[in-house]
C-alpha positions in Angstrom: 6.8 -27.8 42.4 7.1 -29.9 39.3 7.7 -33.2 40.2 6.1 -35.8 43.0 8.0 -38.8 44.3 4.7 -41.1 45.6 6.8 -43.4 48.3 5.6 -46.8 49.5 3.2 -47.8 47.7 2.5 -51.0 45.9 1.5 -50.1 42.2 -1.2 -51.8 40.6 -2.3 -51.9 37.1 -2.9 -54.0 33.9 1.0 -55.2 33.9 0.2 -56.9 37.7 1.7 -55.7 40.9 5.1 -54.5 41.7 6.6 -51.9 44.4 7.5 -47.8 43.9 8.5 -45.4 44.0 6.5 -43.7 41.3 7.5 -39.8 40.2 5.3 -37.6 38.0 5.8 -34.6 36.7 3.4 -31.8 36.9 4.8 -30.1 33.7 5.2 -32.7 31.3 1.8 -34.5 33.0 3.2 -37.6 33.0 4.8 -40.7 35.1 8.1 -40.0 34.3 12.0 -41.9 35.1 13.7 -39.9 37.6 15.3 -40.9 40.9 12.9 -40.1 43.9 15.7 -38.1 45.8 15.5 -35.8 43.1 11.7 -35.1 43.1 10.7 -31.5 44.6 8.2 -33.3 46.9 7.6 -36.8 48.3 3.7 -38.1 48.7 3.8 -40.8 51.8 2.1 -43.9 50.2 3.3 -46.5 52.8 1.2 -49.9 52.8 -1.5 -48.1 50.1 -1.9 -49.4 46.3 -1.0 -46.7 43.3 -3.9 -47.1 40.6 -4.6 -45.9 37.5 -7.3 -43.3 38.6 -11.2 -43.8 38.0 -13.4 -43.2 35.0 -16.6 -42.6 35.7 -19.0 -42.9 32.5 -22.2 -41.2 34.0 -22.8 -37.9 36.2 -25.0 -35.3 36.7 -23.1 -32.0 37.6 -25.9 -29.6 37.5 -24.3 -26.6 35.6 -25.7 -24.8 33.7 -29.1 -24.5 35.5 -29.3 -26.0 38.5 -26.2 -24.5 40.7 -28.1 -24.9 43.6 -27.7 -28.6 43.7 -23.9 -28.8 41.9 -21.5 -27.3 40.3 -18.7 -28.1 37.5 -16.2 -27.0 40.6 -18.5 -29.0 43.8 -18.7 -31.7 41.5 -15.5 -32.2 40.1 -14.3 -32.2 43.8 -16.0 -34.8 44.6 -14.6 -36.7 41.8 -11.5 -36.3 42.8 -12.0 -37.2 46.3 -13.3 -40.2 45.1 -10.3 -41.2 43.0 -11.7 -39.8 39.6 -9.1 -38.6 37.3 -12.3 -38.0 34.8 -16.0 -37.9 34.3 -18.4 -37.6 31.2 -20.9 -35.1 32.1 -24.3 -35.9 31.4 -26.5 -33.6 29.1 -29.6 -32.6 30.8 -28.9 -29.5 32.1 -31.0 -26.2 31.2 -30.4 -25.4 29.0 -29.6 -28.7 27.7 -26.2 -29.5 26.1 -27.4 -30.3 22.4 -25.8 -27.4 20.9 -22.2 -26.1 20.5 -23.0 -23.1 22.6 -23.8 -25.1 25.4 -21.2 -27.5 25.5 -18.3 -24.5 24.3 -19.8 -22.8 28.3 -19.0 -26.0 29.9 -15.9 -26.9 28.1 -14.8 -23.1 29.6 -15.6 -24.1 33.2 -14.2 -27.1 33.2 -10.9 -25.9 32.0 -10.7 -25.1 36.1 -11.9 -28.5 37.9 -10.0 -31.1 39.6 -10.5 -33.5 37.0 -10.9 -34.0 33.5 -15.1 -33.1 32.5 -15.7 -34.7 29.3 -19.3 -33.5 28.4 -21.7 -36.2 26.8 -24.4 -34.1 24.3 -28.4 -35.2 24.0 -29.1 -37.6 21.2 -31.8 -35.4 20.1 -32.4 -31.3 20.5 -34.1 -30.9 23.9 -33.7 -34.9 24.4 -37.7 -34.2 23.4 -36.8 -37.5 21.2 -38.0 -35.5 18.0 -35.0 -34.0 15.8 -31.7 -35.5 15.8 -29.2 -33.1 17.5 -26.1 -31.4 15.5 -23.7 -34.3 16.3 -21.3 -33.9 14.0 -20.9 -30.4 15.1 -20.4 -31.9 18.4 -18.0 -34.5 18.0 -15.6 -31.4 16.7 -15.7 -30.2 19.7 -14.9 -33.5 21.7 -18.0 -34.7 22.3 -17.7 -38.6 21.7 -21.1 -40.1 24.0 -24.3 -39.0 23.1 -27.4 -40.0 24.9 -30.9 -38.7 25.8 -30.2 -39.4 29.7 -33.5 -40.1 31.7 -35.5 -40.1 28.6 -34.5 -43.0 26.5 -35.3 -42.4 22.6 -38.9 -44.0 22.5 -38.9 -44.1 18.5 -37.3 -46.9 16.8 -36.9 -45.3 13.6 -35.0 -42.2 14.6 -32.9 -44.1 17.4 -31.5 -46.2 14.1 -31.3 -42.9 12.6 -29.5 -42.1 15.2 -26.7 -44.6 15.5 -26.3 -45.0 11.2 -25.5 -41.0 12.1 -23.3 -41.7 14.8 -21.2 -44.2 12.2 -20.9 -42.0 9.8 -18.4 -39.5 11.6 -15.0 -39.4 12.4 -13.5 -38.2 15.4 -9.9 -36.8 14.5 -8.2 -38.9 17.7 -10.2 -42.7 16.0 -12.2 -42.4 18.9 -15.4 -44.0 18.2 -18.7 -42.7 18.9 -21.2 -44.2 21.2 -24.6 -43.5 21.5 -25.3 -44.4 25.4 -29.2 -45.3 26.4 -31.3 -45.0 29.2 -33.5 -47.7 29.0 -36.8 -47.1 29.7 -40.2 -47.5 27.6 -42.3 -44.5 28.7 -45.7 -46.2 28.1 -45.3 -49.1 30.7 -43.3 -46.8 33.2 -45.6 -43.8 33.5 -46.6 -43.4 36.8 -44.5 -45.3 38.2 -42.1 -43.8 41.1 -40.5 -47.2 42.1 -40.2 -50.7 41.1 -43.5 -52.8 40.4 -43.6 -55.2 42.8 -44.5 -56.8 45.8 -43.5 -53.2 47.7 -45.4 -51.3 45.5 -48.7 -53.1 45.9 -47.8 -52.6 49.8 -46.7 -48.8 49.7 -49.3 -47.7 47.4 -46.6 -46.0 45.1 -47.2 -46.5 41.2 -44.5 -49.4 39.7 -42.5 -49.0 36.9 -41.6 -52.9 35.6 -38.9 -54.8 34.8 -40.4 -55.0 31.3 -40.2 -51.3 31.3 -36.5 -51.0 30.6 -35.7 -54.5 29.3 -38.2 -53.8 26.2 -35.9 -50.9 25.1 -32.7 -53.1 26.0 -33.9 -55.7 23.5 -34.9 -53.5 20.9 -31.5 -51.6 21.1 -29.5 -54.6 21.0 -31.9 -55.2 18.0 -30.7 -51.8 16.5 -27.1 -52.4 17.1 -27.2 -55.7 15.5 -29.5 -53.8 11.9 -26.5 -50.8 12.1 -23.4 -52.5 12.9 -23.3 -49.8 15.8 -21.9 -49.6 19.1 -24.9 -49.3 22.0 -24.2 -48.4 25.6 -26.7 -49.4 27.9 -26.4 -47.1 31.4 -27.5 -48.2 34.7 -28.8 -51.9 33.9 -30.9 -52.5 37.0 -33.0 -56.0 36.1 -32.0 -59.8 35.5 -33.3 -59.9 32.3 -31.7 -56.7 30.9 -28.2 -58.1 32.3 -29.3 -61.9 30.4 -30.0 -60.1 27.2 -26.5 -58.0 27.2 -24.5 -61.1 28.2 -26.7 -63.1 25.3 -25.8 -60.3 23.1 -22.3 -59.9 23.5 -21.7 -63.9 23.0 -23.1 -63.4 19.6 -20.6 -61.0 19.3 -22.9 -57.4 18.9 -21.3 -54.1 20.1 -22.8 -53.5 23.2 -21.4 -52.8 26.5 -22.9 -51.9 29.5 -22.3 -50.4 33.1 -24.1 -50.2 36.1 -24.5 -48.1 39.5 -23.5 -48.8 43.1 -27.0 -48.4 44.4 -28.2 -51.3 41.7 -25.5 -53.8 43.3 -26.1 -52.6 47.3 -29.8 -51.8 47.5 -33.1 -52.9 46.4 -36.5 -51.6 46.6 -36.8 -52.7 50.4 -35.5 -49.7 51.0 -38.1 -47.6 50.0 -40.3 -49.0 53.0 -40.3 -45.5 55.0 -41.0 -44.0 52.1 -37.5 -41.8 52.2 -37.4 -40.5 49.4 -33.1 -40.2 49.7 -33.4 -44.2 48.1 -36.0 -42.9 44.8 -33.7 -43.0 41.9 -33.9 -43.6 37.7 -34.0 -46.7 37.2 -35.8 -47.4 40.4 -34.3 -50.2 42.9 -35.3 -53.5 42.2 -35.5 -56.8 43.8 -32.8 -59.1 45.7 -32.4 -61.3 42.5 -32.3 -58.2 40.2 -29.0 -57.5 42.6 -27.5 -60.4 42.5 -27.8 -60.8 38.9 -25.8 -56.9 38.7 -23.4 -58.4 40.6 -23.3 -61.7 38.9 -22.5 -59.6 35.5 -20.1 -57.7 36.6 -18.0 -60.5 37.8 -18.4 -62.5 34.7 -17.7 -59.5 32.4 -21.3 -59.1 31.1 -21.5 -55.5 32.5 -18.4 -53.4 31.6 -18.5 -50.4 33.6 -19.2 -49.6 37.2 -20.6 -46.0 36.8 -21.9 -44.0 39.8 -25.1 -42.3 38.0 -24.0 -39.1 40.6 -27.5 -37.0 40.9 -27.5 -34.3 43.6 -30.3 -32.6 44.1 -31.2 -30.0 46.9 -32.2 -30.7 50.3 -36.2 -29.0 49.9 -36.8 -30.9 46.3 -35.7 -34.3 48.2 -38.1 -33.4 50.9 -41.3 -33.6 49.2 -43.8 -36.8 48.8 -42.3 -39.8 47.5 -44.5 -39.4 44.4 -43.1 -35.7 43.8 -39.6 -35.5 44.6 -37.2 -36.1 42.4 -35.3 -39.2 41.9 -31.4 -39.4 42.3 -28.3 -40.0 44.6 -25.1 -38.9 45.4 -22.2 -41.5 44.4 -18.7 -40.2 43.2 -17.0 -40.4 46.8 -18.6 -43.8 47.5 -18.4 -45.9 44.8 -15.2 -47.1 45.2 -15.4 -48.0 48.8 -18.8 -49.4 48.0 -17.4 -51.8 45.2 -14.4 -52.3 47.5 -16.8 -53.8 50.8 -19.5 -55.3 48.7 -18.4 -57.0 45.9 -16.5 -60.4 46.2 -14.2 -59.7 42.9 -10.3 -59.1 42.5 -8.6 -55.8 43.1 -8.3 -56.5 39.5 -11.8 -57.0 38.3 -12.4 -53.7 40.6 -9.8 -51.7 38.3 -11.1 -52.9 35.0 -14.3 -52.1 36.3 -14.0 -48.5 37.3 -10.9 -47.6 35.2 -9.5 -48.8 32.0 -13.1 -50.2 30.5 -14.6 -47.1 31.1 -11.8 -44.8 29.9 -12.1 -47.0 26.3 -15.6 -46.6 26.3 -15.7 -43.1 26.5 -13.0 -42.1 24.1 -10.0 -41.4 26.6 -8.1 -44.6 26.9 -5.0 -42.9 25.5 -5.7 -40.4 28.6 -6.8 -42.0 31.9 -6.9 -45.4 33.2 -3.5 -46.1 31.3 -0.9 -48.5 32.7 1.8 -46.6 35.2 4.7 -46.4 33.2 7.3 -43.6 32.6 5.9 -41.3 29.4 2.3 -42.2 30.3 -0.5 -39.7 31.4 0.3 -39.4 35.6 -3.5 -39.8 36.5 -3.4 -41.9 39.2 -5.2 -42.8 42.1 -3.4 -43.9 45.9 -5.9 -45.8 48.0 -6.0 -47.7 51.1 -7.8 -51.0 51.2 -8.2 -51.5 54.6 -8.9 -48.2 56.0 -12.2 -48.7 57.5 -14.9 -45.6 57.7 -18.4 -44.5 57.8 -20.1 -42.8 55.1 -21.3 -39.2 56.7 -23.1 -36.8 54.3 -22.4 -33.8 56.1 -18.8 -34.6 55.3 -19.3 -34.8 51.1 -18.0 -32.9 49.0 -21.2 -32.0 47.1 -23.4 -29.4 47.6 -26.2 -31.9 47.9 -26.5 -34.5 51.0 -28.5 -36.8 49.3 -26.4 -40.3 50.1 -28.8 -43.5 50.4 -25.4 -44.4 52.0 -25.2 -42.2 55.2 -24.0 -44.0 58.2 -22.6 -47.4 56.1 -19.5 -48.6 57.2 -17.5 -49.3 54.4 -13.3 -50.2 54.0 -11.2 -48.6 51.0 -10.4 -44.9 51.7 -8.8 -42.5 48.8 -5.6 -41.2 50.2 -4.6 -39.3 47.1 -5.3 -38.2 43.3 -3.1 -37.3 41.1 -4.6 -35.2 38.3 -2.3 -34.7 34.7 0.7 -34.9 37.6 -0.8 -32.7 40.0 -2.0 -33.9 43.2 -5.3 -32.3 43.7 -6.1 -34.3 46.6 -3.5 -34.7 49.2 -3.9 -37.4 52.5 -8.1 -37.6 51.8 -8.3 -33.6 51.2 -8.5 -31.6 48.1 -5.5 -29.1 47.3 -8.3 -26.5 46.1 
């Protein structure tokens, strides 16, 4: 089988909407002109949308070091299942990826998984925030995001360093290179297992505040400005780090931004029983925090919905609130999440979770392309209005940790088309 005829569908993409058929071909890995009767095989896409598949700028996949929790393979999976066509692998692994050895191993196993795994590298060697990592050697190897990821680079000096570094080298595809930051000053947030606030002081669990992560957003916006360089802020969970990124970008700085599901659903209410399934890095914040994350994605401030994926195994979630690590599950949910909760165009959703996100990380000439014969066939069928109930025993991952178990949501992924292949077929994966 070489070529797929997807049937009924109504296509949607950055040239508006229109109706199928659409035919890719597995060998050339592209949306290609052919009559439908002369496909090998026909995909039944009656009364679904055809979308450029999802981007998703931020997950954890575990490998190397921590199998237990994921895998390129588990991971990838769930990608696909959740309409990912590709993924930029976050770096702290063990060992971590800040070397070409490291990221050459994952490069290998990924040349298997069921979408593309585009590996971010650390900012600095052991992201101990000390010695600026071998980037150039990186970027020859396709690495085009660096970042410290869950330990933001606390020294001003070599985080400029940093980005003036970053400028200075050429990817041979003119993809530029982005240094993307977790935002977080260590010295206010130490301690601190949750949001400081009015639940904190009730729960008896240290805070970490607000002021925590927006100090580092101003001073990196700061930086960008000094350098001329591009700054990718990751999971902005706060008011005022949206305000600042939206006062930044109308002064016309390079800096883009993306946040997480869980930062537009929940806040730190959640946290009430003490479950520790809702602890995650940055922590939940308040009702206004949300609807300020909302409120920038609509208007454009935030670029990128990104899921922040962190599985972690069953026994480590299990411990005290105060010891367990934080994290949750995301790639099959975010979609149907963004789909239910946020009042924004179909549109708006795309942009969101497809083509801003594919030009942020370096693959716009890959994934979240417009569907047109001779472009990349990495596309996504979904149905809007197929209503279900988020079940962790049913995820793809080798983890179950889902703040999201038992939400009923609408917008099911019906297929994915992966470089022309369709790797997940009526809601299952093909392998």
């Amino acid at each position: 089988m070489t070529t797929v005829a997807i049937m009924g569908a109504t296509v949607v993409d950055e040239d508006g909407e229109r109706a199928g058929p659409v035919v890719v071909d597995q060998s050339t890995k592209q949306v290609v002109e052919l009559d439908p009767a002369q496909a090998d095989r026909e995909l039944d896409a009656t009364g679904c949308i055809l979308v450029p598949a999802f981007v998703d700028l931020h997950v954890h996949l575990r490998q190397p070091g921590n199998e237990a929790a994921e895998t390129i393979e588990t991971g990838s999976r769930a990608a696909a299942l959740g309409g990912y066509s590709a993924v930029v692998a976050m770096p702290n692994t063990t060992p971590c990826m800040d070397s070409a050895a490291v990221v050459t191993e994952v490069l290998s196993w990924a040349e298997s998984a069921l979408c593309h795994i585009k590996p971010s590298a650390a900012i600095t060697v052991g992201r101990d925030g000390h010695a600026l990592s071998p980037m150039g050697e990186l970027v020859e190897l396709g690495v085009r995001m660096f970042t410290d990821d869950g330990t933001g680079v606390q020294d001003a000096q070599l985080m400029r360093r940093a980005l003036e570094y970053a400028g200075s080298l050429a990817a041979d595809d003119g993809a530029e290179i982005v240094l993307s930051q977790h935002c977080e000053v260590t010295a206010l947030s130490q301690g601190g297992v949750m949001h400081e606030g009015a639940w904190s002081a009730r729960l008896g669990l240290g805070g970490q505040p607000a002021e925590a992560e927006e100090l580092m957003v101003m001073r990196d916006i700061a930086l960008s400005r000094l350098t001329g360089q591009r700054v990718h802020v990751q999971h902005l969970s706060t008011a005022g780090s949206v305000e600042m990124v939206r006062r930044a970008k109308a002064e016309g700085h390079p800096v883009t931004a993306e946040a997480t599901p869980h930062h537009f659903t929940l806040t730190d209410a959640c946290c009430a029983d003490y479950d520790t399934v809702f602890k995650v890095h940055p922590p939940l914040r308040t009702d206004s925090d949300v609807d300020a994350v909302r409120q920038g994605l609509a208007d454009g401030t935030i670029d990128a919905i990104a899921t922040d994926h962190a599985p972690h195994t069953q026994d480590s979630k299990e411990r005290p609130f105060d010891a367990a690590p934080p994290g949750m599950l995301g790639l099959e949910t975010a979609f149907a999440l963004a789909n239910t909760e946020l009042d924004l165009p179909l549109a708006k959703l795309l942009e969101l979770m497809s083509t801003r996100p594919a030009w942020i990380a370096g693959l716009g000439g890959r994934h979240g392309c417009p569907i047109r014969p001779g472009q990349p066939a990495n596309l996504t069928v979904i149905d809007l209005d197929h209503a279900w109930t988020v079940d962790r025993g049913r995820l793809a991952s080798l983890a179950v940790n889902t703040p999201f178990h038992g939400r009923k949501v609408k917008g099911r992924i019906r297929h994915t088309i992966y470089e022309g292949e369709p790797v997940v077929i009526d809601g299952k994966a093909t392998r």
